[in-house]
N, C-alpha and C positions, 0 to 999 in steps of 0.2 A: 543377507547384508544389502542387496540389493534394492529390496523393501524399504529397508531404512533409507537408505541415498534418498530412495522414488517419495518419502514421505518428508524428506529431510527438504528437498527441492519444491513439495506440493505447500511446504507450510513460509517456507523463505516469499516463495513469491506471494502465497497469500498473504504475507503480511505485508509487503510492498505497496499489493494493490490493494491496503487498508489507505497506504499515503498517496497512491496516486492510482486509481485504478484502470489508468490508459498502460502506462509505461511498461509493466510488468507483461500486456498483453503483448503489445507490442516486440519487447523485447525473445518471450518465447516462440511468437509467430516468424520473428526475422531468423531466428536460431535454426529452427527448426525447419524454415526453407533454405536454408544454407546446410542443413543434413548435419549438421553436428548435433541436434538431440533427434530423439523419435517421438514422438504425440501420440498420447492413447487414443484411440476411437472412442467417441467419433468428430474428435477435438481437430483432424487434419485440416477444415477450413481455416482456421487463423494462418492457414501458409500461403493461403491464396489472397494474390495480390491486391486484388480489389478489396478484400476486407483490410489488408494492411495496411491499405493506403485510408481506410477511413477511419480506421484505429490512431494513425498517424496523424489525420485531420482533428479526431477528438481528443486528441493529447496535444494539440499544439495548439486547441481554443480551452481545453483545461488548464494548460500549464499559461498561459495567458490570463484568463479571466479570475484564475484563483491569487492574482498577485491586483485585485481589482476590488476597491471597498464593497459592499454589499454585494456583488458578483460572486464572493467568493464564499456570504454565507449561502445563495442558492445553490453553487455547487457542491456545497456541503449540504447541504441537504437532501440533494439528489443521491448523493455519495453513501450517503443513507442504504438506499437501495441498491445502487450501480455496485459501489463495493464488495459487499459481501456475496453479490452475484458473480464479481470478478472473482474473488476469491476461493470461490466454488469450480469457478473452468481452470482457473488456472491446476489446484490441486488434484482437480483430476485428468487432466491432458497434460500433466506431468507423471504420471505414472509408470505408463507404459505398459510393454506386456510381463512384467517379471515383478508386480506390485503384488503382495500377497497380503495386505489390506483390505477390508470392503470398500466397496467405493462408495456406498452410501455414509460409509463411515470418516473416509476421506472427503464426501461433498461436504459435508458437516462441520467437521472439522477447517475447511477452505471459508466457511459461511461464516462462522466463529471467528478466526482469527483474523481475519479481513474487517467485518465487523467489528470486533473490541479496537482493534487501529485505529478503524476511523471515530468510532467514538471517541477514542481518545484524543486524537488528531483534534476535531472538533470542540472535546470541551477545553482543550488548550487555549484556542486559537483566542476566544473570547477576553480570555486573561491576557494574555497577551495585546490585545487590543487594546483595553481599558490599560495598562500597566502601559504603554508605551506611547499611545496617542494614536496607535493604528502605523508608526512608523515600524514597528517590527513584523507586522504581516505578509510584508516583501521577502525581507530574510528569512523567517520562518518555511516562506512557500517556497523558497530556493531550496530550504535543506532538507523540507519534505520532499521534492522533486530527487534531489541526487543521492540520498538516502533510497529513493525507491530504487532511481536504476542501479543504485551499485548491489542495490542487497539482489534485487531482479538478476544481475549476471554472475553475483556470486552462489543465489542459490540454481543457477544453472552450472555453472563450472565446479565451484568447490561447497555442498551443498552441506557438510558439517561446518563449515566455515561460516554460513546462512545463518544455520541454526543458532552457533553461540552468536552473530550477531542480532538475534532476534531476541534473544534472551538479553542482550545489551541492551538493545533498545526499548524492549521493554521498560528495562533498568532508568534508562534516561529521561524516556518519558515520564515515569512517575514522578522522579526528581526535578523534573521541570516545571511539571503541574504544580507539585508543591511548592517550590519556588516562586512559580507567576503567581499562584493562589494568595504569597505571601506579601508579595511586593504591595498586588493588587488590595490586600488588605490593610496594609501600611500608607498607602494613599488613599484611602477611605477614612482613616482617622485622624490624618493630616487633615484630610480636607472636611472631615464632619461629617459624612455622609455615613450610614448605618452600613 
């Protein structure tokens, strides 16, 4: 059962750090220097301060610059990369020592579902852009921000609770897509444009 928790909490925060790939780190480096989780090796540096302060740093010029026109498609594109790297440490410095998983198979899986987020995240945003006038790319990156930390502390504390929210969000984002996809199509023919 234990396995499952450690896989349950390795896949909440990767998909977090599909929408924010600072906060989730941040959030298990603060935890776990405060001794309430333990970090597989040899993931122990995120509890040292000096990296959390700069974890801190890149999450407070993320969470900044992604509420910023064209700022925010660079950091999407970085995110590209950064992501699914995040999504990798995270699911495996959430493990621990009572994971009875592979951990190659758990980096994978971290790389995977971090990655399919932020693409997803990503080909939202656009629609959303075009559908709103670029007014909705503020809100959007506020509710990808607090969607990350809460899913972040909830797959640390209640890490089946993660899980269905992961499968929610899943859920929603699809429905959103389709939605922007649809708006954004509807104003294409309003307006004549192919």
């Amino acid at each position: 059962m234990e396995g499952f928790f450690a896989l349950a909490t390795g896949l909440g925060l990767a998909t977090a750090s599909g929408l924010n790939a600072y906060l989730p780190l941040l959030t298990i480096g603060v935890f776990a220097r405060m001794g309430w989780i333990q970090l597989a090796e040899p993931f122990g540096f995120l509890t040292n301060i000096f990296v959390l302060l700069i974890i801190a740093a890149l999450a407070a010029l993320n969470f900044v610059g992604d509420k910023m026109p064209a700022v925010d498609s660079v950091l999407h594109a970085g995110g590209l990369v950064i992501s699914p790297i995040a999504g990798a440490i995270l699911a495996l410095a959430s493990q621990g020592e009572l994971a009875t998983i592979s951990p190659l198979l758990v980096g994978l899986a971290g790389i995977v579902v971090a990655g399919s987020t932020h693409v997803a995240r990503s080909a939202i945003r656009p629609i959303v852009t075009a559908a709103t006038g670029g007014t909705g790319n503020v809100v959007l990156s506020v509710i990808e921000d607090g969607v990350a930390f809460v899913l972040s502390f909830l797959a640390i504390m209640l890490p089946v609770v993660a899980l269905v929210g992961v499968v929610v969000l899943a859920f929603v984002i699809f429905r959103a897509y389709r939605h922007a996809a649809r708006v954004w199509q509807q104003r294409n023919v309003v307006s004549g444009k192919p």
